[in-house]
Structure formats: C-alpha cells, structure tokens
KETI-223040 format. One line per 3 residues: their letters; for each residue x, y, z of C-alpha. Coordinates in nm, 3 decimals, padded with zeros to 5 digits, always signed. Layout:
REM KETI-223040
A	X,Y,Z | ...
//
This chain:
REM KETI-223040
XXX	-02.089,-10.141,-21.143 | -01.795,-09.959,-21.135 | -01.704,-09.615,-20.892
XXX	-01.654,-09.315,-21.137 | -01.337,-09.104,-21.169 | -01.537,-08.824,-21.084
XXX	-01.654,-08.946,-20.750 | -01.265,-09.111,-20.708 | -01.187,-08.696,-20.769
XXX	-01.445,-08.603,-20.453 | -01.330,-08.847,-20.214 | -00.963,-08.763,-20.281
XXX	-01.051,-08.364,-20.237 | -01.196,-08.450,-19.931 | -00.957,-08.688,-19.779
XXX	-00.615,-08.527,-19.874 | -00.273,-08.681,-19.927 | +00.013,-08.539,-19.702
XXX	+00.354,-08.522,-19.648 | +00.627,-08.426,-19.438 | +00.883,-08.154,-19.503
XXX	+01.143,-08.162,-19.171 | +00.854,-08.134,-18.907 | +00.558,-07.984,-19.109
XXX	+00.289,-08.225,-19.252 | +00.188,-08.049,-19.620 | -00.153,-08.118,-19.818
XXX	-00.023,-08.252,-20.171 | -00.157,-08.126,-20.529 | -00.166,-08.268,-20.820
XXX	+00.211,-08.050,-20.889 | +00.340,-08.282,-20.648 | +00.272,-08.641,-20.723
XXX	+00.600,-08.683,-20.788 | +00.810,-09.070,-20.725 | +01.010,-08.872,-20.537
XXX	+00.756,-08.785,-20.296 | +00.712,-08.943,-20.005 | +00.376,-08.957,-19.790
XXX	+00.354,-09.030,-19.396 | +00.147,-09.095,-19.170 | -00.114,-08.808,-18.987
XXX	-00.329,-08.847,-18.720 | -00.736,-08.783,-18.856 | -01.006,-08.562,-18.673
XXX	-01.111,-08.919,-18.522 | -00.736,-08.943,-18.391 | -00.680,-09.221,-18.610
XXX	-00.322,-09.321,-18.710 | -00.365,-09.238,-19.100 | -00.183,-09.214,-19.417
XXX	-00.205,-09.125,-19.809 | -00.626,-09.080,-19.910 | -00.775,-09.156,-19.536
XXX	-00.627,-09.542,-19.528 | -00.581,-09.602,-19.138 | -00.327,-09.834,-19.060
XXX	-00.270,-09.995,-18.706 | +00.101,-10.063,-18.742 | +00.447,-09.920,-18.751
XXX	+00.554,-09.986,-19.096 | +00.510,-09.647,-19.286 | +00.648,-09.456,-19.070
XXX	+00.915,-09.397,-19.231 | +00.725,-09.281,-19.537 | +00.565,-09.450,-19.860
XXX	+00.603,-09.326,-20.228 | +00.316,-09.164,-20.394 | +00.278,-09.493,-20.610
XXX	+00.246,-09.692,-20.284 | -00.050,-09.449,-20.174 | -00.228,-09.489,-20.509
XXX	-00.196,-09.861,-20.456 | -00.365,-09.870,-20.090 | -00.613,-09.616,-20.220
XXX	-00.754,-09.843,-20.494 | -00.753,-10.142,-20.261 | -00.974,-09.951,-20.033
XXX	-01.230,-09.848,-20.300 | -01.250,-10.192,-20.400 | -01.287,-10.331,-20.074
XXX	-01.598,-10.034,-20.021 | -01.736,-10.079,-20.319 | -01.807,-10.412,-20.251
XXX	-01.950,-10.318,-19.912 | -02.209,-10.128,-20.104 | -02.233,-10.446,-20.358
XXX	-02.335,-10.636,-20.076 | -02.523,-10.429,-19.843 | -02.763,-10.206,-20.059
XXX	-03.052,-10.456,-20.192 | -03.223,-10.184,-20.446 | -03.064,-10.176,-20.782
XXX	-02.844,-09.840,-20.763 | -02.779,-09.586,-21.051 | -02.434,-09.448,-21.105
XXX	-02.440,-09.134,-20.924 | -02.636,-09.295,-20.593 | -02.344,-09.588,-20.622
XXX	-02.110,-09.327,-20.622 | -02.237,-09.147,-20.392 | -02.277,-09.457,-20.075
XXX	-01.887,-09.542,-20.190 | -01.805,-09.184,-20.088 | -01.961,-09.171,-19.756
XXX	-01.869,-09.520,-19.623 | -01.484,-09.439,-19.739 | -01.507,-09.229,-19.482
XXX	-01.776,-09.380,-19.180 | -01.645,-09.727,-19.219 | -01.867,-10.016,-19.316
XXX	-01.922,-10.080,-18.921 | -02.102,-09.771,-18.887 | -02.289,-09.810,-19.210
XXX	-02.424,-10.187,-19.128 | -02.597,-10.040,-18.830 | -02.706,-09.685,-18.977
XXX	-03.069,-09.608,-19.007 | -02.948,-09.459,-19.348 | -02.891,-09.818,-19.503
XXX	-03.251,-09.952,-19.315 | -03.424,-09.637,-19.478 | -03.252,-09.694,-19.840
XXX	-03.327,-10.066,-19.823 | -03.687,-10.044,-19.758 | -03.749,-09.709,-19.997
XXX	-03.453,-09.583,-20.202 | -03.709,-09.265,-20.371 | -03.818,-09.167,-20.014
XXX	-03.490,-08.902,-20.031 | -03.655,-08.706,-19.732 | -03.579,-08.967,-19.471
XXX	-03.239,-09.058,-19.633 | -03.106,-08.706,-19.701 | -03.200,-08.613,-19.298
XXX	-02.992,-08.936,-19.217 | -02.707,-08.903,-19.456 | -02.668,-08.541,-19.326
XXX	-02.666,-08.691,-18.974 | -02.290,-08.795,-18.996 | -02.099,-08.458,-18.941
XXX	-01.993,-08.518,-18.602 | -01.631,-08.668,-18.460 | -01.622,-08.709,-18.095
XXX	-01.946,-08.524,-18.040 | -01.802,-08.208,-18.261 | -01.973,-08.102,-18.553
XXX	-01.674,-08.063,-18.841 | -01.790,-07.760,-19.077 | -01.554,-07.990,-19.351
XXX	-01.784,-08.307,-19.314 | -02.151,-08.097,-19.340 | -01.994,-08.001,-19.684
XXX	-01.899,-08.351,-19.826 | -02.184,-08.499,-19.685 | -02.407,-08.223,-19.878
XXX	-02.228,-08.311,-20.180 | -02.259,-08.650,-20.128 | -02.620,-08.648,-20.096
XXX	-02.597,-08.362,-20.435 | -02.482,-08.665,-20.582 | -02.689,-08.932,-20.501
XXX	-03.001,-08.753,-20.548 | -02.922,-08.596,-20.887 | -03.037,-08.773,-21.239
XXX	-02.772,-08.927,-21.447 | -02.711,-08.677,-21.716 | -02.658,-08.929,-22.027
XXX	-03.030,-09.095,-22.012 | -03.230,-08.841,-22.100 | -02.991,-08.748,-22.369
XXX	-02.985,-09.090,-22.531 | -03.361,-09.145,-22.517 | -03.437,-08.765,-22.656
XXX	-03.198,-08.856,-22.923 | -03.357,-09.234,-22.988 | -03.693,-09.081,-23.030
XXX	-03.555,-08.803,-23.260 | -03.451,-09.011,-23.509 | -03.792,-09.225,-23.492
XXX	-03.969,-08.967,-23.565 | -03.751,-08.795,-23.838 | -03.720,-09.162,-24.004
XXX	-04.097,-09.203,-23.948 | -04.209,-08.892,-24.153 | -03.968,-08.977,-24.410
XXX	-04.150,-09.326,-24.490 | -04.465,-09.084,-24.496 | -04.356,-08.858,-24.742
XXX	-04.212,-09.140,-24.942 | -04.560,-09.343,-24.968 | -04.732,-08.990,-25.069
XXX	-04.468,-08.917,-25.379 | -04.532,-09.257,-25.492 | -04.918,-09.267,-25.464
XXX	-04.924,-08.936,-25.651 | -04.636,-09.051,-25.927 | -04.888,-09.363,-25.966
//
C-alpha cells in the first residue's frame, strides 16, 4: 500500500513550504512553485532547524537555499521512509484512509515517538476500539509543554481520516449486487416466456 495524493495534499497544508524574500520567510502556494524559487531553511515550533515540507536537517548545506524541485525530492524520500515505518510497525492489516492517516501523524511526531506511544500499543492489540486510539492520537498537540491550536486541528483531521469508511467499497459491492439481481430476474422471466410459448 501506497500513501494517497489526498493525504500527500494534508500533510503538505499542514507542514508548509517557505521561502525567503531579503529577511522575511514567506509560506509558498501552489502560484509559486516556480524553478526559480528557492526554499530555506526555518526554525519549527520544536526549534528544529527545518526546510521545504517539515524535513529537519542537522547540517549547513541549504543554507543557502534549495530549488522547489530539490524540496519535492526530500519530501518524497521522507514519505517513503514513513511509510515504511507504518509498514513495519502496525501488525493489523490497515485500510487506505487509516494508512493514510498513521503516515500523516508520524511525518510529523517522528517514528521515535511513535515506537513508544501508547497509540501504536492500543492499535496493535485492537485497531476497532477507536475510543482508546482517538483519546491517544488527540494526545499529541503539545511542543515544549504548549498546546499548539494548529496541531489539535491536524490531529482531528487525522483521526477524521482514519476513522472514516473508504468511500469506493460500498459503492462497488451495491453495484455488484445490482447487477445480480437485475441479471437474476432476467433468467426468471426468460424460463416463464418459454414454459408458456411451450
């Protein structure tokens, strides 16, 4: 399994891309992702030395800047290297949405603090029990013992997410038995016309 573009979409609202005009640091949109753009680094809520979609960095080299192409590049690397964090840690088969979901939240708590979390002991033992795991995920709005108003809304969305149904099954399955049903009443009124016409 694969992370979706739509949860790529969430943790890239959430996270931000900046860069620098003279001395101001400016949140990018999508009008901006231009090669000629260059993104440096910031300094997070967690005072980490940052750059492009929350990918901290522990040395000097991008300093001077990285093109937008360049910040795409570490951005993918780091969903891989999540995604397989989930791959490895989470032991019940996930859906889509609760995949995308766990990639979300430990892009942004680390796989450190997720290996020891009470979240990952509570969905290992009983993925459906959602009352224990949404009062855990919800847990993780604090940096340096302050409660960020911008984290209590991702992590409700995150848990939105993992919670919620995938929308295509019930679709295909209402459709499946549609057509089973429709085909079986055709047969019917086929054997009728002929044990009349006989």
């Amino acid at each position: 399994m694969i992370i979706s573009k739509k949860a790529l979409n969430i943790i890239k609202k959430y996270e931000g891309c900046y860069s620098k005009d003279r001395y101001r640091i400016l949140k990018l949109n999508k009008n901006d992702m231009l090669d000629n753009v260059l993104v440096y680094p910031y300094y997070c809520p967690a005072y980490k030395k940052t750059i492009g979609y929350g990918c901290v960095i522990n040395h000097s080299n991008f300093d001077n800047g990285i093109t937008y192409q360049e910040c795409e590049e570490l951005f993918i690397e780091k969903i891989n290297y999540f995604s397989n964090v989930i791959r490895n840690a989470v032991l019940p088969k996930l859906n889509q949405n609760q995949f995308d979901a766990l990639v979300c939240f430990v892009y942004n708590i680390g796989e450190y603090g997720f290996a020891k979390s009470k979240l990952l002991t509570f969905i290992n033992r009983n993925i459906n029990n959602l009352g224990k795991i949404e009062k855990e995920w919800k847990k993780w709005i604090y940096v340096k013992g302050k409660k960020l108003p911008g984290l209590v809304t991702r992590r409700n969305e995150e848990f939105k997410l993992f919670s919620s149904k995938e929308n295509n099954a019930p679709e295909y399955k209402s459709s499946f038995i549609k057509t089973t049903v429709i085909t079986y009443i055709m047969i019917r009124i086929k054997e009728i016309f002929i044990k009349r016409s006989v």
